[in-house]
N, C-alpha and C positions, 0 to 999 in steps of 0.2 A: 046168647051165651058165648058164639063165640069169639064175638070182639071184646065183650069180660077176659075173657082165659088171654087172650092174646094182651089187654092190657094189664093184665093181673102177670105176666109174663116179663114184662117189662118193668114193671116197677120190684119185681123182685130179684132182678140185675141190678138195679139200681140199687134196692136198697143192699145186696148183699154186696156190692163192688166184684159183680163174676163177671171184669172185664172180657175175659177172651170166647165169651158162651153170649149165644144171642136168641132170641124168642124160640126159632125152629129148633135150635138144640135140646132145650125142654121137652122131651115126653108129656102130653098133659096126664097121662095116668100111670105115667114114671112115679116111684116114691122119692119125697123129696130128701127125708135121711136116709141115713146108712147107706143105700142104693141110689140109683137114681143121680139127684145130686149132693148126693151126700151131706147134707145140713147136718148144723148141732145144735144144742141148745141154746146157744148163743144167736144161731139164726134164729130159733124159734122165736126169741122174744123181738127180733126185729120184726118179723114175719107179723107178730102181735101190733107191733105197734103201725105197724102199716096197715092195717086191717082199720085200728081206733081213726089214722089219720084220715086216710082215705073214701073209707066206708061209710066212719061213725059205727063200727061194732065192736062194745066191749066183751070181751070174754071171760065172764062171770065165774065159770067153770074151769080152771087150767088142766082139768082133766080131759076135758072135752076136746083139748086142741090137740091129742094124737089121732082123734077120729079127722078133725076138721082139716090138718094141715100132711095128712097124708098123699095127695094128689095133688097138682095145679085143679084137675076138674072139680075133688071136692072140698077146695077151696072157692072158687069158683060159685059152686051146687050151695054153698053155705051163704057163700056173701049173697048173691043173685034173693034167699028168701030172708034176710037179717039185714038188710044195711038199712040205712038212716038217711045217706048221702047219695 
């Protein structure tokens, strides 16, 4: 689990461009909007599609991705029992 979170970490710098922030900056059970690192909706659907790319998990439910993308951990806790890849 947690070389997940740590590469779940990384590729979420990547995909967001948070140039100046790097893995250890990440709380893994920091909120990733409003707090935390402040996401928006516009991360979320990056967040989403990082999830299809990388995982293979699509999110059926859009409702479901405030429960899932609340944390790096329970992103993390979701991919770990849903991914494909």
């Amino acid at each position: 689990m947690e070389e997940l979170i740590l590469e779940l970490k990384k590729q979420i710098i990547e995909a967001l461009n948070l140039e100046d922030i790097t893995p250890d900056d990440i709380d893994t059970n920091a909120p990733l909007f409003v707090e935390g690192l402040g996401l928006d909706s516009i991360d979320a659907l990056e967040l989403i599609v990082l999830m299809e790319k990388n995982y293979g998990i699509k999110l059926e439910d859009p409702g479901k991705s405030k429960e899932i993308f609340k944390s790096v951990a329970t992103m993390a806790e979701y991919i770990q029992k849903h991914r494909t890849k």
